[in-house]
KEKE-3310 file (N, C-alpha, C; in steps of 0.2 Angstrom, whole numbers, plus 5000, padded with zeros to 4 digits):
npx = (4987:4993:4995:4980:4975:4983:4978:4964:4968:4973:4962:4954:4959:4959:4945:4943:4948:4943:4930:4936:4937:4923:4919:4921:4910:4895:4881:4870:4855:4850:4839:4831:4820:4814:4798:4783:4775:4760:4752:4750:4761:4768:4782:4785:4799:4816:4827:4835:4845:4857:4865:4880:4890:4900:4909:4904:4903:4900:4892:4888:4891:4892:4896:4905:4918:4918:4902:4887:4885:4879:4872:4872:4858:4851:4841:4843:4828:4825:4819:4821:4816:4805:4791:4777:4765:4752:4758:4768:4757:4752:4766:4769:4756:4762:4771:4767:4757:4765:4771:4785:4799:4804:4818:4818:4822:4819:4814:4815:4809:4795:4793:4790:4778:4771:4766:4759:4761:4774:4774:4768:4773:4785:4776:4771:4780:4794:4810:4818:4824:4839:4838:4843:4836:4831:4834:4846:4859:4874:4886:4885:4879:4887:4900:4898:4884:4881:4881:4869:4858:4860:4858:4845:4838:4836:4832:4820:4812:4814:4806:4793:4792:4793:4791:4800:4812:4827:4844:4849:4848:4836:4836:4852:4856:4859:4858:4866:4858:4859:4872:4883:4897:4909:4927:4925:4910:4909:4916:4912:4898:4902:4908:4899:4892:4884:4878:4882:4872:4877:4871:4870:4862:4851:4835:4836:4827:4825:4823:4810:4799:4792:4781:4782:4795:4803:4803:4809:4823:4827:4826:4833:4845:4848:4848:4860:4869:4867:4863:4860:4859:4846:4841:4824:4813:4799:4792:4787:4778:4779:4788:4779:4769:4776:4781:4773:4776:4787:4791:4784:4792:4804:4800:4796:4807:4818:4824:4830:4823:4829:4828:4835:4839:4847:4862:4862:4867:4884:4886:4898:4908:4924:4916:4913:4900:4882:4878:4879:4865:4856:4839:4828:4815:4800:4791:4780)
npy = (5143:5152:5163:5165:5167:5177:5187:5186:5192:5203:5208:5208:5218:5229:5231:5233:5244:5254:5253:5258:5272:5277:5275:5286:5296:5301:5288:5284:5276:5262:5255:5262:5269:5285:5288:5289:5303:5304:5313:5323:5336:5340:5344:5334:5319:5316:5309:5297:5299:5292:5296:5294:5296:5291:5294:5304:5316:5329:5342:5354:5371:5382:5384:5371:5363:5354:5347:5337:5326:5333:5334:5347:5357:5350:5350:5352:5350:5359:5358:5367:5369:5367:5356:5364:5369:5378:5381:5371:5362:5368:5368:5356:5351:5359:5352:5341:5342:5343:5331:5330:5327:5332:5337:5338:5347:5344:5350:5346:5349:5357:5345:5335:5342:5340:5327:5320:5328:5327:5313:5313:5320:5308:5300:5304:5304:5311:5315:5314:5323:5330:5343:5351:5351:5364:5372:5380:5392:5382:5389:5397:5391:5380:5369:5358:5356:5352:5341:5337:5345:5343:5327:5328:5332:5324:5312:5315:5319:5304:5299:5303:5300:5287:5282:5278:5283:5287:5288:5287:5290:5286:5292:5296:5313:5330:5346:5362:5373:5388:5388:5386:5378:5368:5362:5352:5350:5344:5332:5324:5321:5315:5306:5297:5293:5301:5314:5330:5342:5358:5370:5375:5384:5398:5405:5416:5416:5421:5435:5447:5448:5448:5435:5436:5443:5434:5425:5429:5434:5419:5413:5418:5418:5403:5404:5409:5399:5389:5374:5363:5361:5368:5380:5382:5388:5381:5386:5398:5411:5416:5410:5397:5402:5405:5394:5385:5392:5394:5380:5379:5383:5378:5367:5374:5376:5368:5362:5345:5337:5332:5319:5313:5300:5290:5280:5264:5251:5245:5252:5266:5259:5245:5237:5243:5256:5258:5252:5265:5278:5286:5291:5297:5304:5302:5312:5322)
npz = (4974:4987:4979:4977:4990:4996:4989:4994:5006:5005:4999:5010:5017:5010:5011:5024:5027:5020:5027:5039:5035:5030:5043:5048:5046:5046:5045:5032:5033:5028:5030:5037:5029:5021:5024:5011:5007:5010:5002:4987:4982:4991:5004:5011:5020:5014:5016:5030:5043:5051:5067:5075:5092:5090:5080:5076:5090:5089:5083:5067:5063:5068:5081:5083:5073:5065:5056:5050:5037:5025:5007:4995:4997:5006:5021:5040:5054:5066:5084:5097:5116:5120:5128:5125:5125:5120:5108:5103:5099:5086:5079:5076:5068:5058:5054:5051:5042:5030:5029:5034:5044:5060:5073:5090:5103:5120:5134:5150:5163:5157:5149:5158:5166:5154:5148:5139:5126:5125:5122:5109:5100:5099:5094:5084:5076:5076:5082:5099:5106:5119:5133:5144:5163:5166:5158:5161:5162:5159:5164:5174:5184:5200:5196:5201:5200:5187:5181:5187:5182:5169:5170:5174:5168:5156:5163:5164:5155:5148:5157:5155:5139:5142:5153:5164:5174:5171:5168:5154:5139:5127:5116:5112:5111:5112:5117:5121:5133:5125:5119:5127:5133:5142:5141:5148:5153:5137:5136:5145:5140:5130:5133:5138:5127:5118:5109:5105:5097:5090:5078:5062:5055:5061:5064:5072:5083:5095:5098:5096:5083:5069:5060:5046:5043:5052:5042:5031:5036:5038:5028:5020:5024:5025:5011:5009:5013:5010:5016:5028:5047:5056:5064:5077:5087:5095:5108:5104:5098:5084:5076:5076:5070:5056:5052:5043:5029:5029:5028:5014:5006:5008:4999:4987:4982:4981:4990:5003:5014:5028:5039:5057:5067:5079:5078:5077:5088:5085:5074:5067:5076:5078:5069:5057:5049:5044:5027:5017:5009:5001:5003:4992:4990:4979:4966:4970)
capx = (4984:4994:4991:4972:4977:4986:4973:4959:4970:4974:4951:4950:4962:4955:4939:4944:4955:4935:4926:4939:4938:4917:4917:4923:4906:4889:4880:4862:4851:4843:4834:4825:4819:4809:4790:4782:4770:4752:4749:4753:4762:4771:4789:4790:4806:4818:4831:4834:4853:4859:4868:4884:4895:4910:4911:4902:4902:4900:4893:4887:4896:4890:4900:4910:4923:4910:4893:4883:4888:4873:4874:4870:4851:4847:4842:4836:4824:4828:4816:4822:4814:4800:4788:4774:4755:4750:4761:4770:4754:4754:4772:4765:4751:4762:4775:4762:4752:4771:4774:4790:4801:4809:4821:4812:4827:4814:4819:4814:4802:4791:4790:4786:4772:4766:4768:4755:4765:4782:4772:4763:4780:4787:4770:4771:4787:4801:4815:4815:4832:4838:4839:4843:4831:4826:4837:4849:4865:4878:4890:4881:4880:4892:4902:4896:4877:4882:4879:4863:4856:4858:4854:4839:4833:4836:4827:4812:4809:4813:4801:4789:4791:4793:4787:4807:4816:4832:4849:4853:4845:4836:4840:4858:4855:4860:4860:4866:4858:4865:4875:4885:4900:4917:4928:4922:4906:4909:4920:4908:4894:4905:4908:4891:4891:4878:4882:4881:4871:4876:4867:4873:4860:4846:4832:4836:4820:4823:4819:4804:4800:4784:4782:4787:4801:4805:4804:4817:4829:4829:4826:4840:4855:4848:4850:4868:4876:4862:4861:4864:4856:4841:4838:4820:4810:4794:4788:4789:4773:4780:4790:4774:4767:4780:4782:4769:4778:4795:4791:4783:4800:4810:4798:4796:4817:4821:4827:4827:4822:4832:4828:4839:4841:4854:4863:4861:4874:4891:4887:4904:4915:4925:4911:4910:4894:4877:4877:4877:4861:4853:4833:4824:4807:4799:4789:4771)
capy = (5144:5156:5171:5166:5167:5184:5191:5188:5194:5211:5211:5211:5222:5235:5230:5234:5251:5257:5254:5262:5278:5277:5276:5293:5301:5299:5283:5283:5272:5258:5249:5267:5274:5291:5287:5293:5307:5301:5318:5328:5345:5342:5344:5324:5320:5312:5303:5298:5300:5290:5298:5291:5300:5289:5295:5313:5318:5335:5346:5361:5375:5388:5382:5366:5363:5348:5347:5332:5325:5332:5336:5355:5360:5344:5353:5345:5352:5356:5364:5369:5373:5364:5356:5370:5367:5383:5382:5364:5359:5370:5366:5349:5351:5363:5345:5335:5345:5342:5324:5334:5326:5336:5333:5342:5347:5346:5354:5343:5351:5356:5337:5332:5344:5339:5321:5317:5331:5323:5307:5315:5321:5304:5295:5308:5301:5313:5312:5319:5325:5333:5353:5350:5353:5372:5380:5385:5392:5380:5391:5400:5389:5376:5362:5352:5355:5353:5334:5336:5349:5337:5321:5326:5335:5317:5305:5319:5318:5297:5296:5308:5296:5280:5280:5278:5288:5285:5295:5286:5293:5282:5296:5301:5319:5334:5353:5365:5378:5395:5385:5387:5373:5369:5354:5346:5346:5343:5328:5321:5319:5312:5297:5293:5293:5308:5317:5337:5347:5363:5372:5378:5391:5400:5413:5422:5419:5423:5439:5450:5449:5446:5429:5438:5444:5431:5420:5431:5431:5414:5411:5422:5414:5397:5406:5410:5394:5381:5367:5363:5360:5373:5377:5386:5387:5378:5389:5405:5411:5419:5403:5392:5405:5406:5389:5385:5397:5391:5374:5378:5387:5372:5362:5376:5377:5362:5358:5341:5337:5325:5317:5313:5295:5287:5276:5257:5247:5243:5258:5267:5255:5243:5234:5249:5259:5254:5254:5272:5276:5292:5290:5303:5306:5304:5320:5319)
capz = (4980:4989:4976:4979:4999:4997:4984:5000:5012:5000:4999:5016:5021:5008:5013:5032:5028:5019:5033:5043:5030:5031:5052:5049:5043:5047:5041:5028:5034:5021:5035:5039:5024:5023:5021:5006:5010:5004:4998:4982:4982:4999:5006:5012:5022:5007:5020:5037:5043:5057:5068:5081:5094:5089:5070:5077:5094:5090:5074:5069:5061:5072:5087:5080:5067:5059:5052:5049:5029:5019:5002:4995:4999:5012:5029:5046:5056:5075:5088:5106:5125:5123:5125:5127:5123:5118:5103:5100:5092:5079:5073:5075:5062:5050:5048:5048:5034:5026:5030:5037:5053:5065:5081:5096:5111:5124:5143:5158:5168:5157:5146:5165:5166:5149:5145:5133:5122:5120:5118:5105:5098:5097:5089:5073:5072:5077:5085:5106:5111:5126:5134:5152:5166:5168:5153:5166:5160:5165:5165:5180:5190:5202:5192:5203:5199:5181:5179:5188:5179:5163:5172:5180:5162:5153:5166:5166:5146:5148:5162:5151:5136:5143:5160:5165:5176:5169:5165:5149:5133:5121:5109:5115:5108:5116:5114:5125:5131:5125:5116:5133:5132:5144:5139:5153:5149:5131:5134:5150:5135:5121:5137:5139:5119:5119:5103:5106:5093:5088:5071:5056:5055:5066:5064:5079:5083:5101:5098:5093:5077:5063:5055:5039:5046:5052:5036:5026:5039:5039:5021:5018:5028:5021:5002:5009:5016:5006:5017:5037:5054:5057:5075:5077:5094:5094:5109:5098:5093:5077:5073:5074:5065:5050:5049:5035:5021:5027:5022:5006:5002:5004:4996:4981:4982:4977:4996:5004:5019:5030:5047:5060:5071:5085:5076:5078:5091:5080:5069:5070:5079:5072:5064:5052:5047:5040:5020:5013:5007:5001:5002:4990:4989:4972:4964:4971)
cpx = (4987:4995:4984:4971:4979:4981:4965:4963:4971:4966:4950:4953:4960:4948:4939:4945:4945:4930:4929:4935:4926:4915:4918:4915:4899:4885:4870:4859:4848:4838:4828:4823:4814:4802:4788:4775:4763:4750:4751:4755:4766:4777:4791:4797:4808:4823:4829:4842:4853:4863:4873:4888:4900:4912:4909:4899:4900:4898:4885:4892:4894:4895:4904:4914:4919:4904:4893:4886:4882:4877:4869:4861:4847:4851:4840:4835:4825:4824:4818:4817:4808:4798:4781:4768:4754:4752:4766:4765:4754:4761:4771:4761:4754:4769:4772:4758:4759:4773:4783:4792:4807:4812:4820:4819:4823:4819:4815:4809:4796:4788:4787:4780:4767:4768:4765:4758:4771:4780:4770:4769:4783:4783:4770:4776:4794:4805:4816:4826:4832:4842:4842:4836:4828:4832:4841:4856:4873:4887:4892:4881:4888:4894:4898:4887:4877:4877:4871:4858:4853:4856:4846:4834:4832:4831:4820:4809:4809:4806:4794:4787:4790:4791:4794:4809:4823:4839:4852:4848:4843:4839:4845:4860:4855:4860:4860:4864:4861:4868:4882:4890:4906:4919:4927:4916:4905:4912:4916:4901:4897:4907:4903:4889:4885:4881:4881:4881:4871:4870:4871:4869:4854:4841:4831:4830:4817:4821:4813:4805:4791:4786:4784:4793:4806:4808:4809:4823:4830:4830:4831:4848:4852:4853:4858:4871:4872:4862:4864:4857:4853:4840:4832:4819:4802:4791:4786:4783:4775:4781:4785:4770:4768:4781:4781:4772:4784:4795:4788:4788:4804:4806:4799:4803:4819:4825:4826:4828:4826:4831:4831:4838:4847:4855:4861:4868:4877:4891:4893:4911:4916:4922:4909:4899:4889:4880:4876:4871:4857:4844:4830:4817:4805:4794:4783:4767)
cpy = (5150:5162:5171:5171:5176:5190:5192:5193:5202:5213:5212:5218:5229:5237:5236:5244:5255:5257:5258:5270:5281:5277:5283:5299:5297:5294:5283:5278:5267:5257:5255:5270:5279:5288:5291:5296:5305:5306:5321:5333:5344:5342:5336:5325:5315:5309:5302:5296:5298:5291:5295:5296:5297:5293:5304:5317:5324:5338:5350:5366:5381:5387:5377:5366:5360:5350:5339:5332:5327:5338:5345:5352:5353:5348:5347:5350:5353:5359:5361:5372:5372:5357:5361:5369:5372:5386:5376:5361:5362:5368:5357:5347:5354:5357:5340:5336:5344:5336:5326:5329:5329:5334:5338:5342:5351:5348:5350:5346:5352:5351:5335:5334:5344:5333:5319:5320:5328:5317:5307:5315:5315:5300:5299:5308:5305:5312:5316:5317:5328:5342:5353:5351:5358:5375:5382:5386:5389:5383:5397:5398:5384:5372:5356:5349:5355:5346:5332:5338:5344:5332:5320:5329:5328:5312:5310:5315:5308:5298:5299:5301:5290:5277:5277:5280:5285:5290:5291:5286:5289:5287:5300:5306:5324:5341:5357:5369:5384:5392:5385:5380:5374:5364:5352:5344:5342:5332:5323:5317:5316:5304:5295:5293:5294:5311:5325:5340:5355:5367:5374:5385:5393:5405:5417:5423:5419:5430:5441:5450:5446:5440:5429:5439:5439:5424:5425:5431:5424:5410:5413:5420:5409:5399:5406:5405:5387:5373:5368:5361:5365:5374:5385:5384:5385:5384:5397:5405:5411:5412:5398:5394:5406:5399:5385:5385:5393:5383:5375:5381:5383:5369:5365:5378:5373:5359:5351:5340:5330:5324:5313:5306:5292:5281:5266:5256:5244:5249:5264:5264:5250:5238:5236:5251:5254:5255:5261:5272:5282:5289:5297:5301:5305:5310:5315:5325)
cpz = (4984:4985:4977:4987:4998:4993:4993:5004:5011:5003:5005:5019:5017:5011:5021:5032:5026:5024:5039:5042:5032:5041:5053:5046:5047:5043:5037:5030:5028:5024:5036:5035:5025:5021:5017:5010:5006:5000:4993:4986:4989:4999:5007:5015:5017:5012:5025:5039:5051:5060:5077:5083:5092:5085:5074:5083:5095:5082:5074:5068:5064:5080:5087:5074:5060:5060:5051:5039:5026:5014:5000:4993:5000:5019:5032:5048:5063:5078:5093:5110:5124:5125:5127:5123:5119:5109:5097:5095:5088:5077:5073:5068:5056:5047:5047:5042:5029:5025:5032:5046:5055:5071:5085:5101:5118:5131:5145:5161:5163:5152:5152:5166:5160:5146:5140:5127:5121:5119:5113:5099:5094:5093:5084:5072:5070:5082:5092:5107:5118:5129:5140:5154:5166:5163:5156:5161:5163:5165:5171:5184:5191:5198:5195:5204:5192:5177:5182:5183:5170:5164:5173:5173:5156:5157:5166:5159:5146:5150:5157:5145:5136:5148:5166:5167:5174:5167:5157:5144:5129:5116:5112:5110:5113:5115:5120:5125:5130:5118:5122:5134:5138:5141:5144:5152:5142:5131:5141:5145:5132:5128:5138:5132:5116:5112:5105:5097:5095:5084:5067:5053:5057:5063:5068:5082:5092:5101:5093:5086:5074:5062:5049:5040:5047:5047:5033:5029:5038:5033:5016:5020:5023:5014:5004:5008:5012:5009:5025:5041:5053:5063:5074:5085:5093:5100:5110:5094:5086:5074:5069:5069:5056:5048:5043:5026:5024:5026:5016:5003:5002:4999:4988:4977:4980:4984:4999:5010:5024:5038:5052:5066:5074:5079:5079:5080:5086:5076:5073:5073:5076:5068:5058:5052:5045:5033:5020:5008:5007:4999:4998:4988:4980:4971:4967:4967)
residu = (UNK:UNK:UNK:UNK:UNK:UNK:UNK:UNK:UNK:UNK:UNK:UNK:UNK:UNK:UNK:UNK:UNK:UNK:UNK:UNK:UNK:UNK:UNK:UNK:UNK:UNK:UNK:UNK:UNK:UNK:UNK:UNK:UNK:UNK:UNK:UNK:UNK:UNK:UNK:UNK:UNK:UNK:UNK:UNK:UNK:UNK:UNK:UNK:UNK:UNK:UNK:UNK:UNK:UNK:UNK:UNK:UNK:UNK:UNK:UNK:UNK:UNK:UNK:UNK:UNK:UNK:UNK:UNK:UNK:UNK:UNK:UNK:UNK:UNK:UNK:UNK:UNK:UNK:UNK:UNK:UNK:UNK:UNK:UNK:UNK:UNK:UNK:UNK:UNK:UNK:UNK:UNK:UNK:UNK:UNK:UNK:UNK:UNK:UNK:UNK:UNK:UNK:UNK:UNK:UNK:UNK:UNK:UNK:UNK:UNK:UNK:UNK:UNK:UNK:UNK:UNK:UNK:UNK:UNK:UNK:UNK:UNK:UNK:UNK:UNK:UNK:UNK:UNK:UNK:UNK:UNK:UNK:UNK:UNK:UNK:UNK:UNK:UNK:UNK:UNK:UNK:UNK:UNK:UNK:UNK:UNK:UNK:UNK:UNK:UNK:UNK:UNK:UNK:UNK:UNK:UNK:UNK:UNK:UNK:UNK:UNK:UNK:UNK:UNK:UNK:UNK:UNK:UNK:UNK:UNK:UNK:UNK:UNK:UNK:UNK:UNK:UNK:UNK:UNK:UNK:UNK:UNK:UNK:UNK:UNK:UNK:UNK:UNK:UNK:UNK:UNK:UNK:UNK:UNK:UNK:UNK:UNK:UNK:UNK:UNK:UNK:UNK:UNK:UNK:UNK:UNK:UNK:UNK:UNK:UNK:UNK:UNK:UNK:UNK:UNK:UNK:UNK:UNK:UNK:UNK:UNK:UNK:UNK:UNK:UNK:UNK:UNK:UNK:UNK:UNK:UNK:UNK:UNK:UNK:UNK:UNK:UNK:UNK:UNK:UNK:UNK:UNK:UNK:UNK:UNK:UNK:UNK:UNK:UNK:UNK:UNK:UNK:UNK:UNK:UNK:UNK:UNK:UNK:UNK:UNK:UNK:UNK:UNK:UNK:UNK:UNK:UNK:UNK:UNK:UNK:UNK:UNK:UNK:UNK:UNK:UNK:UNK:UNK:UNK:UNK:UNK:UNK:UNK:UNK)
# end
């Protein structure tokens, strides 16, 4: 009886040390698997990766030490500074024509001035993060209009979504403009258990450029670093433009596509993780 006793005590205490070891990474989702795309021939998204500030406050290898845990040639999909009519539907139609999901880091004023589009956003089943209010550079302005600036661009995009004015983020997702960071803000967000995304690779597609153009740069760095965080601008004619061929480039790549969710209460803390749990797409 007491080597059975010490035999549990041993299991648990493995047990425990592995969940510790797993809190450290970002958790797979079973519960949320990627939908299969009804259509032949398409990109489909093959996981959905749930993501916690406990385990990963911060990531992105363009401005952090960490990234998000995907394996070689599994992207996500990021679009910034919208949401903007003129152009968010098409990047709209060109991941829908792919069964493709993306996280949208919408700005404040203008989800306020267009509600039915980050509603629209959230019903074809992407993910709505947060830009602040007006894009302002918060390095420009006063500290003490710092926490506005982001408060008042989170309760806009709530209020937008959900009819809430609220400062607490269904999806506590963050991206700063600029990429523009102090540890105060950094460490102000990580206590409201907000995660702050970086990228790991961009198509610089603030500036001028062609929708070809734009495709090989950015088909180019992929080809470099083979997998990562993507950050595009959705109110980027070119972007919306090029986006078409650069899905059929991961799709014809062999690339896989992963979608990004807040993790579920307990995930991370000491209750450990969900299950680990890569969803892939089968060949259509």
């Amino acid at each position: 009886m007491t080597n059975i006793g010490g035999g549990n005590k041993r299991a648990s205490k493995s047990m425990n040390m592995l969940w510790v070891t797993l809190a450290a990474a970002v958790a797979w989702t079973a519960a949320a698997q990627a939908a299969v795309c009804p259509r032949k021939g398409t990109l489909g998204t093959s996981g959905i990766l749930s993501v916690d500030a406990a385990s990963t406050p911060r990531v992105g290898l363009k401005n952090f030490p960490q990234t998000l845990p995907l394996a070689d040639h599994e992207v996500v999909l990021t679009f910034d500074d919208g949401p903007w009519p003129p152009t968010t539907p098409r990047v709209l139609a060109a991941l829908a024509h792919e069964c493709a999901k993306a996280t949208f880091f919408l700005i404040g004023k203008p989800a306020s001035e267009h509600p039915e589009l980050v509603r629209r956003i959230a019903a074809e089943g992407h993910t709505i993060g947060h830009h602040t209010w007006l894009h302002r550079s918060l390095l420009q302005i006063k500290p003490s209009e710092t926490t506005e600036e982001i408060d008042h661009g989170i309760s806009a995009v709530e209020m937008a979504l959900h009819g809430v004015a609220t400062t607490t983020p269904s999806t506590p997702f963050f991206r700063f403009p600029g990429f523009e960071t102090t540890p105060a803000t950094l460490d102000f967000l990580q206590s409201r258990g907000i995660v702050v995304f970086g990228a790991d690779l961009w198509a610089s597609d603030w500036n001028p450029m062609t929708p070809k153009q734009e495709l090989k740069l950015l088909t180019d760095r992929l080809a470099a670093v083979g997998k990562g965080i993507i950050l595009l601008h959705d109110p980027k004619g070119h972007t919306a433009a090029m986006l078409p061929a650069f899905l059929h480039y991961l799709r014809d790549n062999g690339y896989h596509l992963v979608h990004l969710v807040p993790a579920k209460p307990g995930v991370g803390s000491d209750r450990g993780p969900e299950p680990l749990n890569r969803v892939r797409k089968s060949d259509n």
